[in-house]
Chimera marker file (.cmm) of the C-alpha trace (Angstrom):
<marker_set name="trace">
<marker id="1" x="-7.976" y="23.556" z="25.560" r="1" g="1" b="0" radius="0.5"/>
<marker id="2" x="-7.032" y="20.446" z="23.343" r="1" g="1" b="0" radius="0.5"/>
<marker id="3" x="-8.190" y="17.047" z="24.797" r="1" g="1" b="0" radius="0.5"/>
<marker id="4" x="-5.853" y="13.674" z="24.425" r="1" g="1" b="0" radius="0.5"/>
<marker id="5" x="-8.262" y="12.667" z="21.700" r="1" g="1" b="0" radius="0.5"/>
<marker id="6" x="-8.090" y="15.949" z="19.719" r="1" g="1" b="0" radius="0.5"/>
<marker id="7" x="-4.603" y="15.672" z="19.365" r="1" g="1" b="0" radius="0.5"/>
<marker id="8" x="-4.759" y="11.468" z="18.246" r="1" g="1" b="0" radius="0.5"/>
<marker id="9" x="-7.169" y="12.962" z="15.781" r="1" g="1" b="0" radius="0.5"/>
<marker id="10" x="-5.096" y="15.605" z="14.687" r="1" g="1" b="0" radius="0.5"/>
<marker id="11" x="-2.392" y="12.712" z="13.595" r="1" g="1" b="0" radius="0.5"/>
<marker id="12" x="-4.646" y="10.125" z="12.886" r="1" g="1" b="0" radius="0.5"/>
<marker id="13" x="-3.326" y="8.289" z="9.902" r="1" g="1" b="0" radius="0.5"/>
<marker id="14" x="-5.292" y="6.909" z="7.035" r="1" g="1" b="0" radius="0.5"/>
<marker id="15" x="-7.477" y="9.922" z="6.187" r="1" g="1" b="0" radius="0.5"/>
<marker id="16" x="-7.056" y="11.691" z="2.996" r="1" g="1" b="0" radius="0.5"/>
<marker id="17" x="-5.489" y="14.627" z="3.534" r="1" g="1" b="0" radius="0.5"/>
<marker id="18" x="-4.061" y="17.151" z="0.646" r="1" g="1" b="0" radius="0.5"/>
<marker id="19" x="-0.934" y="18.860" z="1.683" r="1" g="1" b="0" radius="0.5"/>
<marker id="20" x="-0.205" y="21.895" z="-0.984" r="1" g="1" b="0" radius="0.5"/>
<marker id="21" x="4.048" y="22.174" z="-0.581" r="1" g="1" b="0" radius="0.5"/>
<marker id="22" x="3.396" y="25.542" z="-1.650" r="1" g="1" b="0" radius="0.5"/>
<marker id="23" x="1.075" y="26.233" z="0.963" r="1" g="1" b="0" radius="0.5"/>
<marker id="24" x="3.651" y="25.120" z="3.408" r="1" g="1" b="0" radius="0.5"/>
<marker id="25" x="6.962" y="27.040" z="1.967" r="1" g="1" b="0" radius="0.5"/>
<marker id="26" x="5.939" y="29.878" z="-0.763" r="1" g="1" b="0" radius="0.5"/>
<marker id="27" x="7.663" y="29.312" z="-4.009" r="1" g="1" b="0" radius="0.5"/>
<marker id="28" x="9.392" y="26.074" z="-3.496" r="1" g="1" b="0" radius="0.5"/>
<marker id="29" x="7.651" y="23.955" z="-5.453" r="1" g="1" b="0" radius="0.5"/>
<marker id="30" x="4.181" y="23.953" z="-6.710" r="1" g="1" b="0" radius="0.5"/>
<marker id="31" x="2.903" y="20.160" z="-6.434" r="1" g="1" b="0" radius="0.5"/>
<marker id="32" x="0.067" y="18.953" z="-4.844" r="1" g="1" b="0" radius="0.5"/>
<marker id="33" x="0.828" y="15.473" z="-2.468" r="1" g="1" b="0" radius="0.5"/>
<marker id="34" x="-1.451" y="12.833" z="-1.364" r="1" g="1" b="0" radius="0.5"/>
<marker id="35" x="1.271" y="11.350" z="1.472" r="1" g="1" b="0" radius="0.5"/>
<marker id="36" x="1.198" y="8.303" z="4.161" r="1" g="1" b="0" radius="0.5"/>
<marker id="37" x="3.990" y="8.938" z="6.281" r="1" g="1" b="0" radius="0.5"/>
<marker id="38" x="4.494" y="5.720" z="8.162" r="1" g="1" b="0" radius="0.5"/>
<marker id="39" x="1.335" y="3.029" z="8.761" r="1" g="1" b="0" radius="0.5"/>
<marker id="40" x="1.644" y="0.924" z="11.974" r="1" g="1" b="0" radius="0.5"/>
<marker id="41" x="3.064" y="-2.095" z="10.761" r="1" g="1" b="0" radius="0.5"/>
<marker id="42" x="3.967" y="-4.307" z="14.050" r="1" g="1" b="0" radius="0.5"/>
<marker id="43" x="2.754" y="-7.531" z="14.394" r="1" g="1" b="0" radius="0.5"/>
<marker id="44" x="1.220" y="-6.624" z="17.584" r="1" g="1" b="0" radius="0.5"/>
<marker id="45" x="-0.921" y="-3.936" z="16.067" r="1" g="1" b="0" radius="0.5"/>
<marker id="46" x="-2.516" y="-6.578" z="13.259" r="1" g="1" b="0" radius="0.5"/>
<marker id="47" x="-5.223" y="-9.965" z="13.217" r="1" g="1" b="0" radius="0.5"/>
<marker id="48" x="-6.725" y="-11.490" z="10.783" r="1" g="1" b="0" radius="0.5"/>
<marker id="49" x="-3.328" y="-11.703" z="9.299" r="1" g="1" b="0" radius="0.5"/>
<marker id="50" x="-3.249" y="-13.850" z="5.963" r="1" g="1" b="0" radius="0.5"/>
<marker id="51" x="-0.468" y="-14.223" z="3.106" r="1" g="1" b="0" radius="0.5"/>
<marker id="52" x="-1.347" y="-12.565" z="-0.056" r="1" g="1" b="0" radius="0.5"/>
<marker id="53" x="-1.895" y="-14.596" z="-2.733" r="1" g="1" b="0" radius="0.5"/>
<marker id="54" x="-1.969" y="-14.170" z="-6.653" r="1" g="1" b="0" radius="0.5"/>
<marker id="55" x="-0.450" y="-10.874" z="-6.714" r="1" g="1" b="0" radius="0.5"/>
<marker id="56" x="0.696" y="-11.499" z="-10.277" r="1" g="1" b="0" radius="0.5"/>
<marker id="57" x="-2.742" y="-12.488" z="-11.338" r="1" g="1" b="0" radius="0.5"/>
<marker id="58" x="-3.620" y="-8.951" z="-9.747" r="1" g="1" b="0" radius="0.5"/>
<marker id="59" x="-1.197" y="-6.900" z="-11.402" r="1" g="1" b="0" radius="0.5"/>
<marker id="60" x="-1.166" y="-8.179" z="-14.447" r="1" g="1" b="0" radius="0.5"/>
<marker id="61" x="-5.005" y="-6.773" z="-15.109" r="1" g="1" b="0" radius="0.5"/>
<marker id="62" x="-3.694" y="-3.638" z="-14.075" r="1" g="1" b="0" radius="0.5"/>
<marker id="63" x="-2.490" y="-1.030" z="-17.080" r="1" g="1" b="0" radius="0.5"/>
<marker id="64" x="0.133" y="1.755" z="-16.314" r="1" g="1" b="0" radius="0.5"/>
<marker id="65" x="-0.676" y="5.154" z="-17.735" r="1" g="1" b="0" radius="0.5"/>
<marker id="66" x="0.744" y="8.270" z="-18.379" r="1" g="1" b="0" radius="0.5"/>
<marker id="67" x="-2.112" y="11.308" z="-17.956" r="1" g="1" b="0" radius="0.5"/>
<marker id="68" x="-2.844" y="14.887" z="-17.178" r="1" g="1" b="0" radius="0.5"/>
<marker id="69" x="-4.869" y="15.525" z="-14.695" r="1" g="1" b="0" radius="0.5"/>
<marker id="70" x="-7.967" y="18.182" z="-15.620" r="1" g="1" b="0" radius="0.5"/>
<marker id="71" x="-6.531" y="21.082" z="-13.611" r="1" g="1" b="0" radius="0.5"/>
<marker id="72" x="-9.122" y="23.421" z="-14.940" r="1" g="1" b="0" radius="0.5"/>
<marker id="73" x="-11.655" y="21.128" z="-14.047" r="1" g="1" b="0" radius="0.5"/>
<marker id="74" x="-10.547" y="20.445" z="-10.802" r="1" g="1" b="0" radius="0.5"/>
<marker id="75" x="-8.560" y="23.570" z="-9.501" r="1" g="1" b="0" radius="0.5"/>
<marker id="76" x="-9.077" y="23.205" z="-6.072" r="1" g="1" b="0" radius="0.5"/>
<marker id="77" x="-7.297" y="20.241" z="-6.051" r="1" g="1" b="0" radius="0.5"/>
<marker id="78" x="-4.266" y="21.963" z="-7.112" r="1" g="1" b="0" radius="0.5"/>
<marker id="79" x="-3.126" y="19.068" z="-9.133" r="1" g="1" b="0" radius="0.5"/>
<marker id="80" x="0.069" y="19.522" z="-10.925" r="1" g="1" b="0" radius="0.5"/>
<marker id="81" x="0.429" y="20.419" z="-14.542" r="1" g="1" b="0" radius="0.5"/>
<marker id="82" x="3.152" y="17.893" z="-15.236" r="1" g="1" b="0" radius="0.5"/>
<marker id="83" x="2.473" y="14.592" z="-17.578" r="1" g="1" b="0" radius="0.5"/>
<marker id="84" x="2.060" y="12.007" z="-14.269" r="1" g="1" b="0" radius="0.5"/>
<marker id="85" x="2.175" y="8.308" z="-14.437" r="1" g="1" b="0" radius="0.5"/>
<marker id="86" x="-0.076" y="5.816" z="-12.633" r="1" g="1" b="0" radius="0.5"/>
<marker id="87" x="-2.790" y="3.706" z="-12.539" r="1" g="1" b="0" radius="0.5"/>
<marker id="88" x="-6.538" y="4.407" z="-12.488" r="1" g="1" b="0" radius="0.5"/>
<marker id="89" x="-8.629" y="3.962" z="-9.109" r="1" g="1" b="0" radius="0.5"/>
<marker id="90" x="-11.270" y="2.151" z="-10.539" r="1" g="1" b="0" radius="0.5"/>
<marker id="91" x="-8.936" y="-0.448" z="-12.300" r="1" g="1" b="0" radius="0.5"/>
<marker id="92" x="-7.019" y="-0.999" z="-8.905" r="1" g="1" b="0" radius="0.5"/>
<marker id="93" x="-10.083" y="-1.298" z="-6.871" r="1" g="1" b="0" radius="0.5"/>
<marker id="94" x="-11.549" y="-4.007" z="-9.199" r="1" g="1" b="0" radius="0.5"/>
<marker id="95" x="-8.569" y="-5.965" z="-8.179" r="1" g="1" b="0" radius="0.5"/>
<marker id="96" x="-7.083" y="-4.763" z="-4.837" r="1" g="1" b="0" radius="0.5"/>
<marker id="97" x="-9.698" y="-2.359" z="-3.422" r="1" g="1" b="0" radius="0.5"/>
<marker id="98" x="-8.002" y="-1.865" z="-0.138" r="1" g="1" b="0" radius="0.5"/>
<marker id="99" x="-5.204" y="0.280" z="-1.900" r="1" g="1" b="0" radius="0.5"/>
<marker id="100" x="-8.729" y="2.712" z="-3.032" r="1" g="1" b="0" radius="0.5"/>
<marker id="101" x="-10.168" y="5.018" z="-1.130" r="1" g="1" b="0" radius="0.5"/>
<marker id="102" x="-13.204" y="7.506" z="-1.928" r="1" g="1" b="0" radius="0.5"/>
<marker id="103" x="-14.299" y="11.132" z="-0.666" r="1" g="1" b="0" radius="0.5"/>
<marker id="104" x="-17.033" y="12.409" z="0.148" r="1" g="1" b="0" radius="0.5"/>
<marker id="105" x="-17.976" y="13.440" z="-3.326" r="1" g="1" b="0" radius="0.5"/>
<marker id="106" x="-17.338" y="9.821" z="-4.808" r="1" g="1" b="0" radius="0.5"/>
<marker id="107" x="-13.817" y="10.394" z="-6.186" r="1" g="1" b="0" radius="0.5"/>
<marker id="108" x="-11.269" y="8.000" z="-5.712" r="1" g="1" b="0" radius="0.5"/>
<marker id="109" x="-7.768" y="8.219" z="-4.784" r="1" g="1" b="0" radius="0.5"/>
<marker id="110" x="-4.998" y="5.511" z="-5.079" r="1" g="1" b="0" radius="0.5"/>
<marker id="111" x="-2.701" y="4.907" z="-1.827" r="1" g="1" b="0" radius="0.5"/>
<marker id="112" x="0.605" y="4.070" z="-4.103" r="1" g="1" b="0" radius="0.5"/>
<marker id="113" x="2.177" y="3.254" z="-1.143" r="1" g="1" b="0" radius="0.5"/>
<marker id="114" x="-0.055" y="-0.376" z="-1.007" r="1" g="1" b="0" radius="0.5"/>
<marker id="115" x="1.135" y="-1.333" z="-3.871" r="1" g="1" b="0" radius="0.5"/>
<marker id="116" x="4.404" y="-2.254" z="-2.688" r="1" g="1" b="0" radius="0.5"/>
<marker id="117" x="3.588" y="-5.587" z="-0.828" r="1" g="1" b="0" radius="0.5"/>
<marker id="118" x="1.271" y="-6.463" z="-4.044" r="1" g="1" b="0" radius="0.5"/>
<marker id="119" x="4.503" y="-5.858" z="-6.111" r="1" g="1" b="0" radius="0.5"/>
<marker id="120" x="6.742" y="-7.684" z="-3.716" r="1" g="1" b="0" radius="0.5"/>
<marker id="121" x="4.395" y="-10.734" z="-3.587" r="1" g="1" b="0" radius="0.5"/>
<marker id="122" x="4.405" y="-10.670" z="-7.238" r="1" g="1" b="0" radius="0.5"/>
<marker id="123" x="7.610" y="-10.309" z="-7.652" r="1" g="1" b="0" radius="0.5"/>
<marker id="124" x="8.427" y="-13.188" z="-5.601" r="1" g="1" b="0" radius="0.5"/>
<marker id="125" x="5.937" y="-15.422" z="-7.440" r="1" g="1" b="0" radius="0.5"/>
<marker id="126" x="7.686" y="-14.553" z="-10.412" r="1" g="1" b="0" radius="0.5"/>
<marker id="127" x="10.677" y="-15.502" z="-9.295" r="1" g="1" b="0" radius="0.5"/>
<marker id="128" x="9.349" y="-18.428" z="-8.074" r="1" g="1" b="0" radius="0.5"/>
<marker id="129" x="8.242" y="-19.338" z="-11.494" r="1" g="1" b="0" radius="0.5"/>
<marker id="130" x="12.075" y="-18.576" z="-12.856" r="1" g="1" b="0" radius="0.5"/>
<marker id="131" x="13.304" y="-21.033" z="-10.360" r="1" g="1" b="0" radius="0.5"/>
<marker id="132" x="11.015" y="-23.887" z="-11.594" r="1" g="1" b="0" radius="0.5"/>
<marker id="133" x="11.337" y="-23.349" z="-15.143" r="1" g="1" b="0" radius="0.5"/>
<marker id="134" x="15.552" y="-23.200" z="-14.375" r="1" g="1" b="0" radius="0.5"/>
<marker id="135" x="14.979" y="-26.329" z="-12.618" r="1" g="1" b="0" radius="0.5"/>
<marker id="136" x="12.975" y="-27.991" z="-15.462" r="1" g="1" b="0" radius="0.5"/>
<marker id="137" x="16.038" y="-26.511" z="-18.316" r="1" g="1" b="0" radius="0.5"/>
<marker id="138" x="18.443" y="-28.562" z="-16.072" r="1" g="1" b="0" radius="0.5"/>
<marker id="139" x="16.898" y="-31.725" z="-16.470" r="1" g="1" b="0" radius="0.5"/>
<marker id="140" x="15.801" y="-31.853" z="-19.818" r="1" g="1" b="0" radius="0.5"/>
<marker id="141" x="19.760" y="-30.054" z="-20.920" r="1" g="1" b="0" radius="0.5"/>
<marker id="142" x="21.074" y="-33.626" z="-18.798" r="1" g="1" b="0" radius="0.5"/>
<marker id="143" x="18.336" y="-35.550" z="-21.164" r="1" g="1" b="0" radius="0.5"/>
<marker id="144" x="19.931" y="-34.189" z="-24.435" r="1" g="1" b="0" radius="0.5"/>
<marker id="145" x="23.515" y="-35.298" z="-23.446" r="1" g="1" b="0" radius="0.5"/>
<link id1="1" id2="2" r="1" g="1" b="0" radius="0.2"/>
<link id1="2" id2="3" r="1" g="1" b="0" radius="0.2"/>
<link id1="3" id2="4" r="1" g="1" b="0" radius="0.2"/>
<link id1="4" id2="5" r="1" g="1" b="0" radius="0.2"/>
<link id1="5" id2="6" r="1" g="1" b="0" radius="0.2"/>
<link id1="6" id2="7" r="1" g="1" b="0" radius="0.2"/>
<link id1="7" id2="8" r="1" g="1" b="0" radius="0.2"/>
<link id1="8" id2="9" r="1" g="1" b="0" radius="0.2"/>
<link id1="9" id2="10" r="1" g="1" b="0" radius="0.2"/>
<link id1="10" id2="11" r="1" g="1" b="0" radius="0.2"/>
<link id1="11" id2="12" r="1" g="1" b="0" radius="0.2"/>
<link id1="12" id2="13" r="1" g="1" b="0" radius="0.2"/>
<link id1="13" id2="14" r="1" g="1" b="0" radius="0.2"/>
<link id1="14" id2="15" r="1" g="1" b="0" radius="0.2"/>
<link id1="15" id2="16" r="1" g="1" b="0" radius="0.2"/>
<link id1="16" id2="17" r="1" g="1" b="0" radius="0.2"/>
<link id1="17" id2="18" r="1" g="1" b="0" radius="0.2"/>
<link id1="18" id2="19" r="1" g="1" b="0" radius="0.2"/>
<link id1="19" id2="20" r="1" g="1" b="0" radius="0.2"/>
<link id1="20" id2="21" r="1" g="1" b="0" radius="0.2"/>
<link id1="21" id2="22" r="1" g="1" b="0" radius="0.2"/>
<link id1="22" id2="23" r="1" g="1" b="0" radius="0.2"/>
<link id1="23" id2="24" r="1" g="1" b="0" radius="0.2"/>
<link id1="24" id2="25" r="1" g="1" b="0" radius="0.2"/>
<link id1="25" id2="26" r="1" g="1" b="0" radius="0.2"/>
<link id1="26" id2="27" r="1" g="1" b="0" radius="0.2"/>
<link id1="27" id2="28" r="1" g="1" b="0" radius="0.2"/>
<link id1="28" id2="29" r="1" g="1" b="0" radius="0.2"/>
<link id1="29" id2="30" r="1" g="1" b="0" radius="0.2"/>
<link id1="30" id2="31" r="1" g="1" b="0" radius="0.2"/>
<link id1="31" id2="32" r="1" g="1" b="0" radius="0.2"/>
<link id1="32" id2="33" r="1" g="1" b="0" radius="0.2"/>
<link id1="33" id2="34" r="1" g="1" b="0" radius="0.2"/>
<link id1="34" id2="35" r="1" g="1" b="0" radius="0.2"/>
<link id1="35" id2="36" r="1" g="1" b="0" radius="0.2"/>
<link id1="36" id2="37" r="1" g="1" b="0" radius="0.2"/>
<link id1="37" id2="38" r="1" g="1" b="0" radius="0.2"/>
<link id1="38" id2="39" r="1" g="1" b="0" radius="0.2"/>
<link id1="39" id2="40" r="1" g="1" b="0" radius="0.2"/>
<link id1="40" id2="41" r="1" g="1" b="0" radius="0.2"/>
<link id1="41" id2="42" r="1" g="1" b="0" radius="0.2"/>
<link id1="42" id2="43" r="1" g="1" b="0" radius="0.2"/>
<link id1="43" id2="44" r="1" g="1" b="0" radius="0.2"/>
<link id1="44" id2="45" r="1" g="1" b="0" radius="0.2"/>
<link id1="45" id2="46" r="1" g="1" b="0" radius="0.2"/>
<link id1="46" id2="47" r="1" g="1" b="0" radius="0.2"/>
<link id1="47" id2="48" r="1" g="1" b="0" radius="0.2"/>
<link id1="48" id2="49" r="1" g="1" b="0" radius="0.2"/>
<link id1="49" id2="50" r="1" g="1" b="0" radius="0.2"/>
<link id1="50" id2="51" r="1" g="1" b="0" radius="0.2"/>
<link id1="51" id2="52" r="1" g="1" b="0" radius="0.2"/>
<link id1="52" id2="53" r="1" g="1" b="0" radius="0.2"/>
<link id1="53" id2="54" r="1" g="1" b="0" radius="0.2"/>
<link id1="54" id2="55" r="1" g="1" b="0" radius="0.2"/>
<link id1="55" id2="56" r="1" g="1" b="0" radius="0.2"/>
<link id1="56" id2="57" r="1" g="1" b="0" radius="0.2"/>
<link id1="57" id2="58" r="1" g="1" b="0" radius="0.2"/>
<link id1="58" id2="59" r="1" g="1" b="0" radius="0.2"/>
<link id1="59" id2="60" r="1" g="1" b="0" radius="0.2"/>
<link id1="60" id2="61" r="1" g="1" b="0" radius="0.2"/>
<link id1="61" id2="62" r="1" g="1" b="0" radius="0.2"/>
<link id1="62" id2="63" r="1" g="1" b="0" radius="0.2"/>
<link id1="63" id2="64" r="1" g="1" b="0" radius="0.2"/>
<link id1="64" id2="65" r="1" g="1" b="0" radius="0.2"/>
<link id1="65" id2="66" r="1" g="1" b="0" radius="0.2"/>
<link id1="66" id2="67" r="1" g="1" b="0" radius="0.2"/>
<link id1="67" id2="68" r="1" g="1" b="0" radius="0.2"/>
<link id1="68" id2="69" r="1" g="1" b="0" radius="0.2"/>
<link id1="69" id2="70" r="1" g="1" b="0" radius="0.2"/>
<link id1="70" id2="71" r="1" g="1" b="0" radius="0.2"/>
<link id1="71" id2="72" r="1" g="1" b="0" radius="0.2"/>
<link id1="72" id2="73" r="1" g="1" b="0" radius="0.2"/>
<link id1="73" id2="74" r="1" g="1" b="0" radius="0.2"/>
<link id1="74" id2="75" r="1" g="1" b="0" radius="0.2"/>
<link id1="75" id2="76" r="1" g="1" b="0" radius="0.2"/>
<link id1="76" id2="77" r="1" g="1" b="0" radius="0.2"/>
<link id1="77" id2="78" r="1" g="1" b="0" radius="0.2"/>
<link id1="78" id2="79" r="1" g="1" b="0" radius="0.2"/>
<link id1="79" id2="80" r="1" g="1" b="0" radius="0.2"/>
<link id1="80" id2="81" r="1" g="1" b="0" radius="0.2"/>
<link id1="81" id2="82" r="1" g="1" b="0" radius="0.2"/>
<link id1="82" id2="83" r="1" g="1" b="0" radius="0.2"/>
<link id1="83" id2="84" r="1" g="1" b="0" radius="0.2"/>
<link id1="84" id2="85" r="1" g="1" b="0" radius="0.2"/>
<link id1="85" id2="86" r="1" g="1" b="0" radius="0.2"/>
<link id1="86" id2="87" r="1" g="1" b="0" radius="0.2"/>
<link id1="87" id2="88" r="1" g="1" b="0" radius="0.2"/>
<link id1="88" id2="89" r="1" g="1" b="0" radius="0.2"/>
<link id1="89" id2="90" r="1" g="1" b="0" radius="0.2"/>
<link id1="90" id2="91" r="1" g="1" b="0" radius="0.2"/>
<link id1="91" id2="92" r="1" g="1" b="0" radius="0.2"/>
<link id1="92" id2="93" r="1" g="1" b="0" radius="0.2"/>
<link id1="93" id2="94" r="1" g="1" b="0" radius="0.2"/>
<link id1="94" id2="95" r="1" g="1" b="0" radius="0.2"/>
<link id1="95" id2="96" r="1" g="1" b="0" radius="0.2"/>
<link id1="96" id2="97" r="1" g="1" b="0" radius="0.2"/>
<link id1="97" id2="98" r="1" g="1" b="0" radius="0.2"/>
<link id1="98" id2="99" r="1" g="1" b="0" radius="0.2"/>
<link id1="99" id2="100" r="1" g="1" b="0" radius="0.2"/>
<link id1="100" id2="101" r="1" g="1" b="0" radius="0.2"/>
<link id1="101" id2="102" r="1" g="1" b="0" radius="0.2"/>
<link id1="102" id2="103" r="1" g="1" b="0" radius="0.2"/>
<link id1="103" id2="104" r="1" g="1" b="0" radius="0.2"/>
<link id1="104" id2="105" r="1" g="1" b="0" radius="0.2"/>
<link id1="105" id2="106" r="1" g="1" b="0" radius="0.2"/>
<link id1="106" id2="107" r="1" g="1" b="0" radius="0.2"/>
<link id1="107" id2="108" r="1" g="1" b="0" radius="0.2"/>
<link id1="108" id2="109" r="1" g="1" b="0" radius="0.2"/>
<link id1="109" id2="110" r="1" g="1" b="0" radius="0.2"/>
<link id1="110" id2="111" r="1" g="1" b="0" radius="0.2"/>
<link id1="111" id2="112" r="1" g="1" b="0" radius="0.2"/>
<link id1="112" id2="113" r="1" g="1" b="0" radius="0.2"/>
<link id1="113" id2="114" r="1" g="1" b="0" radius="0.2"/>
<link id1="114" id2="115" r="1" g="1" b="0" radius="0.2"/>
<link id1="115" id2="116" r="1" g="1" b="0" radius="0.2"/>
<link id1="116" id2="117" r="1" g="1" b="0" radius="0.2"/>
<link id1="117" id2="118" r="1" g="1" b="0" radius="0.2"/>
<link id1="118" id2="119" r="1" g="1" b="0" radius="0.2"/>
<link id1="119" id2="120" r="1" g="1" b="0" radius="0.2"/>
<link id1="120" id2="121" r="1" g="1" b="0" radius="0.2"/>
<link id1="121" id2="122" r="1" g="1" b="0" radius="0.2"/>
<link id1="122" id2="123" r="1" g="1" b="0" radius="0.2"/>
<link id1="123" id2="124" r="1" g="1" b="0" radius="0.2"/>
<link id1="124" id2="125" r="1" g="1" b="0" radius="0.2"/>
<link id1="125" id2="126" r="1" g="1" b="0" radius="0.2"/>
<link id1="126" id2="127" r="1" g="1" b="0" radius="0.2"/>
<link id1="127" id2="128" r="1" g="1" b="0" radius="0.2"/>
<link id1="128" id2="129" r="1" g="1" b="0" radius="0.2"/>
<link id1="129" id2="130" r="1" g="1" b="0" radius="0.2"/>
<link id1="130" id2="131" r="1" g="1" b="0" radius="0.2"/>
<link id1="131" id2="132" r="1" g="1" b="0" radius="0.2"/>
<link id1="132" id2="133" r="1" g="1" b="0" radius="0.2"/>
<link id1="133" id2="134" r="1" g="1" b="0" radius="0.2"/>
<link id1="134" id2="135" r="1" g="1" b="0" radius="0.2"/>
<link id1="135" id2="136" r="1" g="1" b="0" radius="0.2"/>
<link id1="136" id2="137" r="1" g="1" b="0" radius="0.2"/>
<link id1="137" id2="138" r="1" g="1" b="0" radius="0.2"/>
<link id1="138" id2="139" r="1" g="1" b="0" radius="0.2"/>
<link id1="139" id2="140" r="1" g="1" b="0" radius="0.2"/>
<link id1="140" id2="141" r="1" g="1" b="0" radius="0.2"/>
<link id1="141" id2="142" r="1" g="1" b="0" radius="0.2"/>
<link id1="142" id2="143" r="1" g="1" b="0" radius="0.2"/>
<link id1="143" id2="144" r="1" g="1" b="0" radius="0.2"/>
<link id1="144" id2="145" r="1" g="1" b="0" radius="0.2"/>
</marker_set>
């Protein structure tokens, strides 16, 4: 018989868990999925709460890539065999090593899903920047006339 805490274990989120979609319908598609599903994100849940700051500076020491991954290598991964495109663990965790997590064997894995808040910070210090430099154009364009 299954306790209340086997069950919240069963669901816990964070963990890394590899769901094969082939595993799960035969034939549909043959891709391996690293997945969060939804994080608890209410106020209530969170302390230590503090604004991110210099996103940009983050992400722009981080390189895009386009790779394979060794499926030979690694088969019981079940990795895909299509050309993927992402970042590398140990770049992101240099920078942002909350969004990096490691197994039991040392190998890291990359929760994409992080990255959005570090992109939307970025993106708003970016615009940020836009605004300024608009701001500057104005006056110096009402200098020149």
């Amino acid at each position: 018989m299954s306790t209340d805490n086997d069950k919240k274990k069963e669901y816990d989120f964070g963990e890394l868990k590899e769901f094969n979609l082939q595993e799960i319908e035969e034939e549909v598609l043959n891709e391996s999925i690293y997945i969060d599903v939804f994080a608890g994100s209410d106020v209530r849940f969170k302390e230590n709460i503090n604004p991110l700051s210099d996103a940009m500076k983050g992400i722009a020491s981080l390189n895009a890539y386009t790779y394979n991954y060794k499926t030979e290598e690694f088969p019981e991964n079940k990795f895909s065999q299509r050309e993927q495109i992402g970042v590398m663990a140990q770049e992101l965790e240099s920078v942002f090593p909350q969004a990096v997590a490691e197994d039991e064997k040392g190998m890291k894995y990359v929760n994409y899903s992080m990255l959005t808040p570090i992109l939307l910070e970025a993106v708003k210090e970016l615009n940020k920047k836009v605004e300024d430099q608009q701001a500057q154009i104005e006056v110096l364009l009402k200098k020149v006339k």
